[in-house]
ROFILUM-461897 format. One record per residue: y, z, x of N, C-alpha, C in turn. Coordinates in nm, 2 decimals. Layout:
# ROFILUM-461897
nc2  nc3  nc1  cac2  cac3  cac1  cc2  cc3  cc1
Y  Z  X  Y  Z  X  Y  Z  X
...
END
This chain:
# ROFILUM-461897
nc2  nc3  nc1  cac2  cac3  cac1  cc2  cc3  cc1
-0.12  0.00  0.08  0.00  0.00  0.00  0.12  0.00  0.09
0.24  -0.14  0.07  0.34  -0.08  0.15  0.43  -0.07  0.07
0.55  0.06  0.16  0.66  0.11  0.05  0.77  0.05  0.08
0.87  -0.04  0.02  0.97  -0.08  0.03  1.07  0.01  0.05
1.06  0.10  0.09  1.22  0.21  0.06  1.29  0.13  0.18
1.44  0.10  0.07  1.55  0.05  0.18  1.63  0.15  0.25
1.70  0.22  0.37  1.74  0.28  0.38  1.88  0.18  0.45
2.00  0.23  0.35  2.12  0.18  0.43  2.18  0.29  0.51
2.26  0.26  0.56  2.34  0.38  0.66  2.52  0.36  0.61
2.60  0.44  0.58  2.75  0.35  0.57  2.84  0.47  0.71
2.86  0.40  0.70  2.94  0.44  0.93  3.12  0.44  0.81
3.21  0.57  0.86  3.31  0.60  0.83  3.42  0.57  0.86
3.52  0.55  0.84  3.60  0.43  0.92  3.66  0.55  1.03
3.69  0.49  1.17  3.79  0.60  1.26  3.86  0.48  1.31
3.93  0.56  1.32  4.11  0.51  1.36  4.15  0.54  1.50
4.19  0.44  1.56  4.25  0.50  1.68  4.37  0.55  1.70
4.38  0.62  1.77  4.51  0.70  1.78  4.65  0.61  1.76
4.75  0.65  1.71  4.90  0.54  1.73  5.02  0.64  1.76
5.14  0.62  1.80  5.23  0.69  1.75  5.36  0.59  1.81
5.50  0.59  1.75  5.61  0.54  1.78  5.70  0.52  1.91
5.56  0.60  2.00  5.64  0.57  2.14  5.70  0.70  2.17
5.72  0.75  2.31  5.74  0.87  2.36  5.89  0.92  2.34
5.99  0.81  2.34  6.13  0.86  2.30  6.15  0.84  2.13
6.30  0.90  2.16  6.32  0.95  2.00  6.40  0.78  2.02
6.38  0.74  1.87  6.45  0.60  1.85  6.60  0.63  1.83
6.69  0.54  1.82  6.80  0.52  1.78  6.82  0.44  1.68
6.95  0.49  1.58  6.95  0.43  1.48  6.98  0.25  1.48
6.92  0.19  1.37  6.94  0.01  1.42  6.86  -0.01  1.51
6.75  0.07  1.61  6.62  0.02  1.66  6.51  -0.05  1.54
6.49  -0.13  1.59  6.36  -0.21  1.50  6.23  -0.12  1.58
6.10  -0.10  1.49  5.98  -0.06  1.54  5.84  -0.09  1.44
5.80  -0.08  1.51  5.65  -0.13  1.44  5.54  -0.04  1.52
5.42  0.01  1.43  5.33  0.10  1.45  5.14  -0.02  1.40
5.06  -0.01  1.46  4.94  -0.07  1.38  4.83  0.02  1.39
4.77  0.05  1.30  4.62  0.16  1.23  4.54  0.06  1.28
4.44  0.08  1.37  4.34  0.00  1.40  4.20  0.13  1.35
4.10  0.06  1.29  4.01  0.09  1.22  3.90  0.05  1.33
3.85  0.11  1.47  3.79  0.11  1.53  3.58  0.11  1.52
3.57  0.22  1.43  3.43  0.16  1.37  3.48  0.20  1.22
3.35  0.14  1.17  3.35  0.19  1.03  3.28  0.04  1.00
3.22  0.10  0.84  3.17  -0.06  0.78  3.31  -0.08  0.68
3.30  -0.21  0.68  3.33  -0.28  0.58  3.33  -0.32  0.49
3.39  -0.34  0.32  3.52  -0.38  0.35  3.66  -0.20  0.39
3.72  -0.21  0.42  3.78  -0.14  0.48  3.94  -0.17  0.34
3.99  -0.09  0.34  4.15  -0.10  0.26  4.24  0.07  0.32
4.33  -0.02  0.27  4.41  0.04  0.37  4.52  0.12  0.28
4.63  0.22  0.34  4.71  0.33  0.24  4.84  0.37  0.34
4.94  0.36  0.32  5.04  0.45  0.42  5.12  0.54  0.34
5.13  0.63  0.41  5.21  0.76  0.34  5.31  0.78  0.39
5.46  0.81  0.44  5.58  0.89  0.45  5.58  1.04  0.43
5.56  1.16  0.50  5.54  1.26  0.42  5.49  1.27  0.35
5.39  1.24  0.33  5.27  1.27  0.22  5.25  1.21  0.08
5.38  1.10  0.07  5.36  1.00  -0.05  5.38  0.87  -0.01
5.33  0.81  -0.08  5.27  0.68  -0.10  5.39  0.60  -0.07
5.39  0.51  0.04  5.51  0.36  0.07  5.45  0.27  -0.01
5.59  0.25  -0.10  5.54  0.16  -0.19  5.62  0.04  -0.16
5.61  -0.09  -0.22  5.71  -0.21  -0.14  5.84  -0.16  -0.15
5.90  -0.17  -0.04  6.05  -0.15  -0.01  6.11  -0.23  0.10
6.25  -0.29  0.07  6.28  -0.38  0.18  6.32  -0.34  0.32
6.30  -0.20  0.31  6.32  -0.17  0.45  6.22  -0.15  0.55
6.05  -0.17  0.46  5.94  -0.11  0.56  5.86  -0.25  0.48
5.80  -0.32  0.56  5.71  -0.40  0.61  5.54  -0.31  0.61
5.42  -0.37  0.56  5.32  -0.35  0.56  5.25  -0.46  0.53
5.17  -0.47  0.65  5.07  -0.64  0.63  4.92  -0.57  0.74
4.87  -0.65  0.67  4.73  -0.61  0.74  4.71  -0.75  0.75
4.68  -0.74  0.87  4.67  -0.83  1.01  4.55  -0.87  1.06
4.44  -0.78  1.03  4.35  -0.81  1.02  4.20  -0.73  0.94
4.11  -0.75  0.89  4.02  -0.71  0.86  3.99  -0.51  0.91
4.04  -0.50  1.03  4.04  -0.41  1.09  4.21  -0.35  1.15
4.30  -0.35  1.10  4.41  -0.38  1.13  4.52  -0.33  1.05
4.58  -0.26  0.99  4.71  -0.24  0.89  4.85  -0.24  1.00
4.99  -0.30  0.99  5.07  -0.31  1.10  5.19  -0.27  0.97
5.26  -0.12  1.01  5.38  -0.09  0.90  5.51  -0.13  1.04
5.62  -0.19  0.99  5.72  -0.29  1.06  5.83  -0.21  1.01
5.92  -0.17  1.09  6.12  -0.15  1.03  6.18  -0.20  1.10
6.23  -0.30  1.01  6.36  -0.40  1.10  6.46  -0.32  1.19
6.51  -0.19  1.10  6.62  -0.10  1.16  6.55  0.04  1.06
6.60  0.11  1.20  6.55  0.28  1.16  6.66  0.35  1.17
6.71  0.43  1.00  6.78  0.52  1.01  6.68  0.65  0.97
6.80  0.79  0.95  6.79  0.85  0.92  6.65  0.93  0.76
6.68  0.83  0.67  6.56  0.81  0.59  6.45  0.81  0.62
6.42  0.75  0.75  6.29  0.68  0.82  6.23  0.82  0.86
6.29  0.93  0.90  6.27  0.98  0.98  6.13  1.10  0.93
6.01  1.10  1.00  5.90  1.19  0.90  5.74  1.14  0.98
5.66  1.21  0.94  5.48  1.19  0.91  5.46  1.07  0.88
5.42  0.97  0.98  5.38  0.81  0.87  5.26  0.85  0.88
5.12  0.86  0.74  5.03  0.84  0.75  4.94  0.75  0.72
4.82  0.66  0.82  4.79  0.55  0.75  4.64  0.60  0.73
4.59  0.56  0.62  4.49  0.62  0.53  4.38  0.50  0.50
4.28  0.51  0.60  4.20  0.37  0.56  4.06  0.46  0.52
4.02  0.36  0.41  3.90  0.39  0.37  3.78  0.28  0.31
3.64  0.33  0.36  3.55  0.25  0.26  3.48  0.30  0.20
3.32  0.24  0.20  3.22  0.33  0.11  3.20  0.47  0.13
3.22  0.46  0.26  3.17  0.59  0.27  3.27  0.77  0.30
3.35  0.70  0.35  3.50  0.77  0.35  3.66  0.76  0.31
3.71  0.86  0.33  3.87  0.81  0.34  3.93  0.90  0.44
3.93  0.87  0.63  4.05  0.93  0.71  4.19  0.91  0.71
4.29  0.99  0.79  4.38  0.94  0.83  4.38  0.99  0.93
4.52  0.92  0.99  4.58  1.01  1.12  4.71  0.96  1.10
4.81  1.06  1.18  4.98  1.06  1.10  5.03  1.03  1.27
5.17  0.97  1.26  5.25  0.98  1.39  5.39  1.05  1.32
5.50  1.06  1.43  5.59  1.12  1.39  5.70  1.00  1.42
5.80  0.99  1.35  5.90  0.90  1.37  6.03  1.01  1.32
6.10  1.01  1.48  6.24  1.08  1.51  6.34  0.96  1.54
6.46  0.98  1.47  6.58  0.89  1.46  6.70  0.97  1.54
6.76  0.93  1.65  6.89  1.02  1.66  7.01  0.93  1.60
7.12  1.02  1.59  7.20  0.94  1.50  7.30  0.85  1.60
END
């Protein structure tokens, strides 16, 4: 008798480390940050937060996923507003991580 049992495995997505760069920006600096999804299965989607809520379309912040493995949040110009926890929040079957960077603006 043979037993078909399928066994899947689902691998959790991890993220590599990011953050905005070791100095504090100036205001009217342009910057861009990218979430790379190092393992994990697929399909993969993706989430960014501000302090702990949800960026939703705004003309001042850019969000494009670039690749399959990939989310890239863009600011033409960084003021004051900007300034906070970006967290990018990717998840699939089998999880949801994040990891946050800090973005400081001087005036």
């Amino acid at each position: 008798m043979i037993n078909n049992n399928l066994y899947t495995s689902t691998v959790p997505p991890k993220i590599a480390p990011f953050n905005f760069g070791e100095e504090t920006l100036s205001e009217g600096q342009a910057t861009s940050i990218s979430c790379l999804v190092s393992m994990g299965d697929l399909p993969i989607s993706f989430s960014w937060l501000l302090n702990g809520r949800r960026i939703e379309d705004a003309s001042d912040i850019l969000i494009s996923q670039t690749g399959r493995r990939i989310s890239q949040l863009s600011i033409d110009a960084v003021y004051h507003n900007h300034i906070g926890n970006y967290s990018c929040l990717a998840s699939n079957n089998a999880s949801t991580v994040s990891y946050t960077a800090l973005l400081m603006v001087n005036g």
